[in-house]
C-alpha positions in Angstrom: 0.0 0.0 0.0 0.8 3.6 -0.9 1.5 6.0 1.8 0.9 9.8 1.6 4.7 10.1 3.0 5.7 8.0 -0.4 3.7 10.3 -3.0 4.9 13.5 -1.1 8.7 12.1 -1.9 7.0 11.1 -6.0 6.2 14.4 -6.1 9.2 16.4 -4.8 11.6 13.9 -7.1 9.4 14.6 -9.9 10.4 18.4 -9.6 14.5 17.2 -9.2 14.9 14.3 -11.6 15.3 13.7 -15.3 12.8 10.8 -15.3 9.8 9.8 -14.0 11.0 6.5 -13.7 14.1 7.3 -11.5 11.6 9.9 -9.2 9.1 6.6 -8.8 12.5 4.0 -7.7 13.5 6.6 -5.3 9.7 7.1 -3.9 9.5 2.9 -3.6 6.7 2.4 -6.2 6.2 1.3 -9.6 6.3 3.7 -13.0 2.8 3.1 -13.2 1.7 3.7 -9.6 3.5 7.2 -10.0 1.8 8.1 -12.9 -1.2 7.1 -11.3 -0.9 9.1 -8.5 1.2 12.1 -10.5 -1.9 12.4 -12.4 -4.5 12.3 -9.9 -2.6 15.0 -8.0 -4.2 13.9 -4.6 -2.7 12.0 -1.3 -3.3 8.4 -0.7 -5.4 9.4 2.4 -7.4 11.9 0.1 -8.7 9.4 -2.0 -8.9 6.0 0.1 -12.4 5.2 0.9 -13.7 6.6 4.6 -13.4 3.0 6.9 -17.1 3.6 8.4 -18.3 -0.1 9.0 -17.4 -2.9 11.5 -14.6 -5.8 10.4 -15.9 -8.0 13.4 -19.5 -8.5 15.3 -20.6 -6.2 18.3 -20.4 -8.5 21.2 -22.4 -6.0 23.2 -25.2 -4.7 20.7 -27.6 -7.1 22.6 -26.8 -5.6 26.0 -26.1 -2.1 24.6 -29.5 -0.2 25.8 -29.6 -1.6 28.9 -25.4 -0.2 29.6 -26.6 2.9 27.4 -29.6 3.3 30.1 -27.3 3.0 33.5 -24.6 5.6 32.1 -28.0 8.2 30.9 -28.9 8.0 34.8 -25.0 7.6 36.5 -22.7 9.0 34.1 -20.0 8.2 36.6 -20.3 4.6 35.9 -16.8 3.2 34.8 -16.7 0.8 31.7 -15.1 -1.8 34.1 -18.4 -1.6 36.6 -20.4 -2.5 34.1 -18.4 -5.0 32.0 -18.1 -6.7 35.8 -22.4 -6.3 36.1 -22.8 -7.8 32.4 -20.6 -10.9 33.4 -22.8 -11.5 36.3 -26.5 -11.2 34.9 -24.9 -13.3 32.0 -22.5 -15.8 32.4 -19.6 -17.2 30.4 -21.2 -14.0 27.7 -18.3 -12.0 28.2 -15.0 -12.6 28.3 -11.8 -11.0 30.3 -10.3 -9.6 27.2 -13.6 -8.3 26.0 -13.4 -5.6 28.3 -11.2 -3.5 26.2 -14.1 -3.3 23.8 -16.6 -1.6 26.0 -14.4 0.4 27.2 -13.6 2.1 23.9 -17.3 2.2 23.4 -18.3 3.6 26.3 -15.7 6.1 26.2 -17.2 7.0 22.6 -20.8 7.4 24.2 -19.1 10.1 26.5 -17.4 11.7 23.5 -20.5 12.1 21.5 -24.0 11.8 23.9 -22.8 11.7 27.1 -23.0 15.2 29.4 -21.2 18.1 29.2 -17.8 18.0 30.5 -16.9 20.9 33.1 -15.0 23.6 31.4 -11.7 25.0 33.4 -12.2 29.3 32.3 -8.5 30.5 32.0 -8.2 33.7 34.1 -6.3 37.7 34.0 -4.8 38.2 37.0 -4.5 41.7 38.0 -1.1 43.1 39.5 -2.2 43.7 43.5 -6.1 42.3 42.8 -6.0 39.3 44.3 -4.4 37.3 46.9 -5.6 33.2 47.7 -4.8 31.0 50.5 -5.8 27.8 52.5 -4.1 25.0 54.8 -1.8 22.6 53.7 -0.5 19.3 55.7 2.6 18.4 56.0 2.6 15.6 57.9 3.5 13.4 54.4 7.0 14.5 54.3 8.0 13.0 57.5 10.2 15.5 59.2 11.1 15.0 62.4 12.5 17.7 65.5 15.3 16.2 67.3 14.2 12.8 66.6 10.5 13.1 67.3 7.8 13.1 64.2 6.8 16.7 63.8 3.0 16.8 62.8 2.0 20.1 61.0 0.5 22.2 59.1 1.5 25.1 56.6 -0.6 28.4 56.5 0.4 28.5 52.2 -0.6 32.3 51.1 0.2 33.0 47.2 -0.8 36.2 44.9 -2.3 35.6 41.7 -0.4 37.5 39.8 3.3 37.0 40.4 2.5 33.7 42.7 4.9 35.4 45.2 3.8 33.1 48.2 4.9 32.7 51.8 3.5 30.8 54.8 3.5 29.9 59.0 4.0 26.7 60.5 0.6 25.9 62.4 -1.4 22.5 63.8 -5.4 23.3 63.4 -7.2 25.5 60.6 -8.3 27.2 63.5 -9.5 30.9 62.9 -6.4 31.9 65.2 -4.2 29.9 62.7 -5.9 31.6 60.1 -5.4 35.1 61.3 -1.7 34.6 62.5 -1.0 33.3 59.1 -2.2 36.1 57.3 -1.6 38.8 59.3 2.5 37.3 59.1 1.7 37.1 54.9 0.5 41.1 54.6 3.8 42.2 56.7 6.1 40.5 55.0 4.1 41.7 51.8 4.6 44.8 53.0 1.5 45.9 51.3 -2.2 44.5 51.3 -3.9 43.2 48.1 -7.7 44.3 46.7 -9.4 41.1 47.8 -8.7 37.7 49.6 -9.8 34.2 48.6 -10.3 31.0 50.9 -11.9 28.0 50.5 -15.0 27.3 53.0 -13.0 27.1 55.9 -15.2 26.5 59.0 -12.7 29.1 60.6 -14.1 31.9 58.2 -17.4 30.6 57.5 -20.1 29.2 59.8 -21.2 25.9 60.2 -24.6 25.6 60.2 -26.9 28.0 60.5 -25.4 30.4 58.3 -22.8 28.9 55.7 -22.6 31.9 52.8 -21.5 34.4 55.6 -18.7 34.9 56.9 -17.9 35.1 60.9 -17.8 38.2 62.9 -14.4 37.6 63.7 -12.9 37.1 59.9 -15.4 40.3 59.1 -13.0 42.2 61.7 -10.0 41.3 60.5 -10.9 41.8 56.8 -12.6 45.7 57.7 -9.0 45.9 59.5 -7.2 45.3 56.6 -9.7 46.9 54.3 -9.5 43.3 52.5 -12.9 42.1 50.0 -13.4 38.3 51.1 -13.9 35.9 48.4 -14.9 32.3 48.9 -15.2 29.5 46.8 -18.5 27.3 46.1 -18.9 23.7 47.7 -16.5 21.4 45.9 -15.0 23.6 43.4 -11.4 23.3 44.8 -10.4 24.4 41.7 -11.6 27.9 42.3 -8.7 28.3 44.4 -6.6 26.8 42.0 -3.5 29.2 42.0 -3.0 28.4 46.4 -4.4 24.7 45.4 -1.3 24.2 42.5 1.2 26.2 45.0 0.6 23.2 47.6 1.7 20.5 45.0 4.5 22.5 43.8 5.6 24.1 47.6 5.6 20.5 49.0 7.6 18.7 45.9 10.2 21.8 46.4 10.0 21.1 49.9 10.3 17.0 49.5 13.4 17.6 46.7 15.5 19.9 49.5 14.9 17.5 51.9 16.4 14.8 49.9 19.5 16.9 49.3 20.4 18.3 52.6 20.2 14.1 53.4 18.3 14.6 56.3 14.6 14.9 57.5 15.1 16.1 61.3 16.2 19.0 62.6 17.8 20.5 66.0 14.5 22.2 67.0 12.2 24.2 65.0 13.6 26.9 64.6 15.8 25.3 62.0 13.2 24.0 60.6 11.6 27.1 60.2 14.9 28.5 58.8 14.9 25.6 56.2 11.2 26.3 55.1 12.3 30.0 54.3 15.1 29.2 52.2 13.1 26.8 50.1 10.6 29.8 49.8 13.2 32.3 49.2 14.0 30.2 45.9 11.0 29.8 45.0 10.2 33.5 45.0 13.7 34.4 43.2 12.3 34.2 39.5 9.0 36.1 40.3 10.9 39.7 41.0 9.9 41.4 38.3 6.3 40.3 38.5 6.3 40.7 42.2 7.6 43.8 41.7 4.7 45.3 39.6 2.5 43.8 42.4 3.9 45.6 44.7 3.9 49.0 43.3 0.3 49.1 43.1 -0.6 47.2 46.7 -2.4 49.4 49.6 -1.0 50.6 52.8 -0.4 48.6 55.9 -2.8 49.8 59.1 -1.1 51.2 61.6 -0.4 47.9 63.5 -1.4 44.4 63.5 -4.6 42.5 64.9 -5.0 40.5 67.8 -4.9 37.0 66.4 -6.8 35.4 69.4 -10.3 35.1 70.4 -11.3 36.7 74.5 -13.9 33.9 75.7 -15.7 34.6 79.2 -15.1 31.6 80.8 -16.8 30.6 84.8 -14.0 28.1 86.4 -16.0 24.7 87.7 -15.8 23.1 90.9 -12.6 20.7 89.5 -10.3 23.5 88.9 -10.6 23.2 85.0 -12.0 25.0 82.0 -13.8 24.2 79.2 -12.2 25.8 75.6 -13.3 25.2 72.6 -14.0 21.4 73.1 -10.9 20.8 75.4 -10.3 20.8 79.5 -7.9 22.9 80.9 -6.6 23.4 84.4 -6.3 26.4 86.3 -5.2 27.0 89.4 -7.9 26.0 92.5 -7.7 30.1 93.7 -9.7 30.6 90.7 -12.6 27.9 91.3 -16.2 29.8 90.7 -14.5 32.7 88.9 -15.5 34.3 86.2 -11.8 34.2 83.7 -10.9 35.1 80.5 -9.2 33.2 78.5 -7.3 34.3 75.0 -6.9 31.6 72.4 -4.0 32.1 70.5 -3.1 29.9 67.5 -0.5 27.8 70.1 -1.2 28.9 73.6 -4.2 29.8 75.9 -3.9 32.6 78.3 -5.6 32.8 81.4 -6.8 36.8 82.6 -8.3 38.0 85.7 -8.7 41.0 87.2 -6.6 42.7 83.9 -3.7 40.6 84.6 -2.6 37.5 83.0 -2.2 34.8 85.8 -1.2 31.8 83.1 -0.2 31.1 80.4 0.0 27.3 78.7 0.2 25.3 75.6 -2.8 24.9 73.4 -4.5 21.5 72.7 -4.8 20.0 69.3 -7.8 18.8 68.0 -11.2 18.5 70.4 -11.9 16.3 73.3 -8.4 16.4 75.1 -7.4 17.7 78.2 -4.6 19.7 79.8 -4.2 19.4 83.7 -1.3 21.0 85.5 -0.8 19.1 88.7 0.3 22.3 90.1 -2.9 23.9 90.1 -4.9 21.2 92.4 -1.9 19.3 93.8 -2.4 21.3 97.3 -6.3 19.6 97.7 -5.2 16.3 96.1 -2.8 15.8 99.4 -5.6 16.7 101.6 -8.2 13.8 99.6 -5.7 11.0 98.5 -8.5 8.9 97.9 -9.8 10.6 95.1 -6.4 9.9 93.3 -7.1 6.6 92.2 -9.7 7.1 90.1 -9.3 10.9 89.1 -10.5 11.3 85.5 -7.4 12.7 84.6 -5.1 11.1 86.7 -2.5 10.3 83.4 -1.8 13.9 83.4 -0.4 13.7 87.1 2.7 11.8 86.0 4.9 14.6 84.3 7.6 12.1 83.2 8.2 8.9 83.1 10.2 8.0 86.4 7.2 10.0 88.4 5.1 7.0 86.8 7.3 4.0 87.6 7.8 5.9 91.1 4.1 6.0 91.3 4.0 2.1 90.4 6.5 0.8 92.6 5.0 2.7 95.8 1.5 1.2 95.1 3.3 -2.1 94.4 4.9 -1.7 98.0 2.6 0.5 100.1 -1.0 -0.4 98.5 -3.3 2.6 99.3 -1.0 4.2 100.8 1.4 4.1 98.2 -0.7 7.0 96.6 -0.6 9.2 99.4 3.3 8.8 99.7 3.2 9.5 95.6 0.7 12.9 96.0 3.8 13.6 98.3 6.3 13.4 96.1 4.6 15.2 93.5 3.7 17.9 95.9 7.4 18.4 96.7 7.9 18.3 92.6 5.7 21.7 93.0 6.9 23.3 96.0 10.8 22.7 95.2 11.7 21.3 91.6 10.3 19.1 89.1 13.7 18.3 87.6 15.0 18.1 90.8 12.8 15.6 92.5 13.1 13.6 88.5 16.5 13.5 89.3 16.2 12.0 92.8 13.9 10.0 91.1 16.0 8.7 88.4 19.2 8.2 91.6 16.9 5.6 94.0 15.6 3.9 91.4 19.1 3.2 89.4 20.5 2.2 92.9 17.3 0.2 93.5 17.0 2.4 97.0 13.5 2.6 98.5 11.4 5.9 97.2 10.0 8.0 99.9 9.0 11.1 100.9 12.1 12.0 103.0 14.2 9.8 100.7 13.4 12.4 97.6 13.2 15.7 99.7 16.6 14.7 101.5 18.3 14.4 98.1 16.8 17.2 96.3 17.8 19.6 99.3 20.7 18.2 99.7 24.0 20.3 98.7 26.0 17.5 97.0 25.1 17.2 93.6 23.9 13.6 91.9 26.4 11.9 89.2 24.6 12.1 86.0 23.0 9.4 84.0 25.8 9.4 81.6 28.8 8.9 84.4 30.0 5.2 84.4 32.9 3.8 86.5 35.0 1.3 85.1 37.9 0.1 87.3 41.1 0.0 86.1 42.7 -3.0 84.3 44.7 -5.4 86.2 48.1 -6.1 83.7 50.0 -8.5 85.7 47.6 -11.8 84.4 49.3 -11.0 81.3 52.9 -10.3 82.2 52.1 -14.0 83.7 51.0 -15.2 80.8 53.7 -14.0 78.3 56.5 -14.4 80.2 55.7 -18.4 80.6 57.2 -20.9 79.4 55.1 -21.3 75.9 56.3 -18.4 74.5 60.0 -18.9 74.5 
């Protein structure tokens, strides 16, 4: 058979050679097929008939209404689904390798009857317009602080335009996350874009009642930065696609300098945090001159930043705790059937009272957890040792491990009053030194001592310091077995 390439090469040699004979043997086709086709002056392809009918039977025209009638009603039906329902209702029908076959027609009912297809609208980004961001997890890449698994979050803020982006290191899409994050984004901007778009974060947008408005407390923070809020429709991801596209190619950037510097932990975070901005700082090198045109045309900065946390009014309940934002937190007994308030910052929870902030601690991640500092209730916990043993929260009165096998041991040895002699013990952890009494701790149980009271008190008030964990005595080796040995008589 003829190919088009083959009469394009006829055609050029006619125009070179003497002959038509020598412009057909070069062209790989016989004197008479080149006049043929010389004459005709048309392609192969051109003139071939149009292949518009079947070479083999339909093995699914039988069953095609029925298939054609489940993709009209679920057009997200796969071709395999339904190959695997036709080999049920009839057996030994249909074969594996028949598949194939219904998947190319299936794929051809799409193509020509099937729904319309959701069309992607290419956008103009305006210099300083608009600026997109959302949440993205990290915990995938596996990095690690001083050995530990670091599980996080990255508040990822990009502008359209240049794609400039930046971000903050947090652990919930919390609204105080979300405000920290931006609020860091605009400052290091040094400038504030027309408008800002999120997806339908339940930290900017209600839950229930109202879900197309925004909170109170994202309203303020916009008005402060005289920022328009956009947000996207249910679903449509892609609607944020600029912040959405950032977090594939942040994280692979991410990932790749990981894999280069040969490690995935870090000292503390801080140098993490250090590493994160260079890989940024890259990024954002070949977007200067577009960043720069952005910049030029951005809004002032208010005169100073938000505050990030929400003020709750909180009443303190008879067991010395708190309830925030689905999670218990201690505070100390003084406060018990006072009114508090607490700020919730985007890590840590203060406590207020009376205009002065009387504590200060980390903030729990995630809902239904709990937080109690034995400090806070330890002085009415000596006085009722019985309620120790089945306190709710008694787990949290263990700060490390040795208070626990301390704890353990003396209810091993003592039996009730093993927890009475422990409340002790953690009382003196609050009235001295919590490392100090650890280390005591860590002294009598190495030695295999009995713990006390007075045993842990006399050591942790004791002037002579303890020899740390790491000191090890070896005695010194005794050489004279071998001068024995080598000056015998085998060796001469």
């Amino acid at each position: 058979m003829v190919t088009d390439g083959q009469v394009r090469l006829l055609m050029k040699g006619i125009q070179q050679e003497k002959s038509l004979a020598v412009a057909a043997a070069k062209a790989g086709m016989s004197e008479k097929t080149a006049r043929r086709y010389r004459d005709l002056g048309k392609l192969p392809g051109e003139v071939r008939p149009r292949h518009d009918w079947r070479t083999r039977l339909d093995p699914f025209e039988e069953v095609w209404a029925k298939v054609r009638g489940h993709l009209e009603r679920e057009p997200g039906l796969e071709a395999r689904t339904l190959f695997e329902a036709l080999q049920r209702e009839h057996p030994g029908q249909f074969a594996d390798g028949q598949l194939r076959t219904l998947q190319r027609r299936v794929k051809t009912w799409r193509a020509t009857e099937g729904p319309a297809r959701e069309v992607y609208f290419p956008q103009v980004h305006v210099p300083g317009r608009l600026c997109e961001s959302d949440f993205t997890h990290m915990t995938s890449l596996a990095v690690t602080l001083a050995g530990r698994p670091f599980g996080h979050l990255v508040y990822h803020f990009v502008l359209t335009y240049s794609n400039w982006e930046t971000g903050t290191i947090c652990f919930s899409e919390s609204f105080e996350s979300l405000s920290d994050g931006l609020q860091n984004a605009l400052w290091e901007l040094g400038g504030v874009p027309a408008e800002h778009r999120t997806d339908r974060l339940t930290a900017a947008v209600h839950k229930t009642d109202h879900p197309e408005e925004f909170t109170q407390h994202y309203e303020a923070l916009l008005r402060h930065y005289r920022l328009v809020g956009q947000r996207i429709q249910a679903g449509q991801a892609n609607e944020n696609g600029d912040v959405e596209q950032s977090h594939h190619r942040f994280k692979r950037a991410v990932d790749q300098a990981l894999l280069l510097r040969g490690s995935r932990d870090f000292a503390d975070r801080g140098a993490y945090i250090a590493f994160l901005n260079q890989v940024i700082t890259r990024r954002n090198a070949g977007r200067r001159a577009r960043f720069a045109e952005e910049q030029s045309v951005l809004r002032a900065l208010p005169s100073q930043r938000l505050d990030a946390g929400k003020r709750l009014l909180v009443r303190v309940g008879p067991s010395s705790t708190v309830r925030v934002q689905h999670n218990v937190y201690s505070v100390h007994s003084r406060l018990m059937g006072e009114q508090i308030e607490v700020r919730l910052g985007a890590e840590a929870v203060e406590v207020w009272y009376a205009q002065r902030r009387v504590d200060v601690m980390p903030r729990l991640r995630g809902e239904k957890k709990h937080r109690i500092d034995y400090r806070h209730i330890i002085e009415w916990l000596v006085k009722k040792p019985g309620a120790f043993e089945n306190y709710r929260y008694r787990d949290d009165l263990y700060p490390t491990s040795r208070f626990r096998i301390a704890a353990d041991a003396l209810k091993c040895d003592l039996g009730a009053r093993g927890n009475r002699e422990y409340l002790g013990i953690l009382q003196l952890a609050a009235n001295e030194s919590e490392a100090g009494v650890d280390e005591a701790l860590r002294h009598l149980l190495d030695r295999g001592e009995t713990i006390s009271v007075a045993a842990v008190a006399e050591i942790v008030r004791s002037d002579h310091p303890l020899p740390p964990a790491t000191a090890v005595t070896i005695a010194d080796v005794n050489l004279s077995s071998y001068d024995a040995l080598l000056g015998g008589a085998g060796w001469r």
